[in-house]
N, C-alpha and C positions, 0 to 999 in steps of 0.2 A: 792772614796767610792760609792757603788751602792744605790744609794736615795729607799727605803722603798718604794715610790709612786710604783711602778711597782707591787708589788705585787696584785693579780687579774689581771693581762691582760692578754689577750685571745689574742691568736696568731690567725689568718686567719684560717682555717680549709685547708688542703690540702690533694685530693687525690692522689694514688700513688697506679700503677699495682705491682701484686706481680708477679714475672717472673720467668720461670720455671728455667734458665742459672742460678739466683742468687740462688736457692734452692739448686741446685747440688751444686754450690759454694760455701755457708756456711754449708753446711752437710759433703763438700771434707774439708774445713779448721777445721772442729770442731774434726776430726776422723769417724763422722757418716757414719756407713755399711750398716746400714739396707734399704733395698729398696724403701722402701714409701717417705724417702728423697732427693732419688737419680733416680728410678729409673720410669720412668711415667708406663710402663707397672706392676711392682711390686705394685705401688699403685692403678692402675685400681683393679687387683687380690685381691688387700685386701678390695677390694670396696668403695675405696675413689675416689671423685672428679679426682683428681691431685696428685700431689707431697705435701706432708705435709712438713708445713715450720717449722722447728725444734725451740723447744721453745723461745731461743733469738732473733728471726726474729725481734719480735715489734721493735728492737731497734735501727734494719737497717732503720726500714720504719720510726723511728724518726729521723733519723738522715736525710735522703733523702726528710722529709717534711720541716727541719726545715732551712731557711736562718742563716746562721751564721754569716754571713757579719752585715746583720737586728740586729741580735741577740745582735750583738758587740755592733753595733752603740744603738740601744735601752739604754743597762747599760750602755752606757759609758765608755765600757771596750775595753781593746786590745787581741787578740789570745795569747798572750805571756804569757799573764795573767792565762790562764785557764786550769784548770785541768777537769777529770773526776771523781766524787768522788764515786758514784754510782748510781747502779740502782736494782729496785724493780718491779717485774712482776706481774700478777696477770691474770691466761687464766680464761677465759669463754667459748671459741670455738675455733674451730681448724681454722688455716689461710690455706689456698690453691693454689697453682698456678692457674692463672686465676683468682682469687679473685680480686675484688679493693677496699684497705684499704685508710679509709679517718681519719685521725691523726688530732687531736685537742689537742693543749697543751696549760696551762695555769702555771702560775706564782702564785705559792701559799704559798713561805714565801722566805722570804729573813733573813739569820741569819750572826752577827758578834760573831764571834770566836777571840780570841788573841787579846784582843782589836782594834779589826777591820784591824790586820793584814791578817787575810782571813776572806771571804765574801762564805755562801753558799747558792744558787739559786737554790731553790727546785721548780720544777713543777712537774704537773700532766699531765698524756697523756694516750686517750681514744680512741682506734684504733675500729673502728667500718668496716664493711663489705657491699658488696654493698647491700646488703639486710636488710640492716640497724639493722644489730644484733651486738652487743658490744664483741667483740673474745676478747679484751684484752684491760690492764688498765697497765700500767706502772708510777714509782715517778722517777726522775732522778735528784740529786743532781751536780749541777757543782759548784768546787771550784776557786775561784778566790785568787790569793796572790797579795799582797799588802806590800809590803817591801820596 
């Protein structure tokens, strides 16, 4: 069982470049056509920075901040264990290639479901910009079994 004590802890802050390769890449994996995701000269034209990172980006650059190894060993848990239950977004501003997003996630309730046959691990995560403007907020629940 994942001890309650965890909830509030702050993970390290980590930053992370947003890169142009991975842009086209989840814009080619999502069906995304449209130029501003794919194309660096289509979004110059539209008068953007860069390449606009299509809205599930945050979720790459939680995933690339966060150690899961750390993660395991923190609760006490194994990879076998874990699921993805979901996630919650929330934009404030556009992400860019070229941008560097610094990702802060915190631990904000720990719930027992099924008489603590699963365990889910809600944090919060606050991707801010190197110009220290807050583009996006995401909650992401991970489920834990226990059988």
């Amino acid at each position: 069982m994942i001890d309650k004590k965890h909830i509030g802890y702050e993970f390290p802050p980590v930053t992370v470049p947003v890169e142009e390769w991975r842009l086209k890449f989840l814009a080619k994996s999502l069906g995304e056509t449209r130029g501003i995701y794919s194309d660096p000269d289509a979004a110059k034209a539209a008068g953007l920075p860069g390449l606009l990172a299509p809205p599930t980006f945050p979720f790459m650059l939680e995933i690339d901040a966060l150690d899961l190894e750390k993660f395991m060993s923190l609760l006490g848990e194994s990879l076998e264990k874990l699921l993805h239950g979901e996630e919650n977004f929330s934009y404030y501003a556009p992400i860019y290639a070229g941008d560097k997003i610094t990702v802060r996630k915190t631990i904000t309730d720990i719930v027992d479901k099924k008489e603590g046959t699963l365990q889910f691990v809600i944090s919060d995560n606050t991707f801010t910009n190197q110009d220290g403007i807050v583009v996006a907020e995401t909650r992401t629940n991970y489920v834990f079994r226990h059988q």
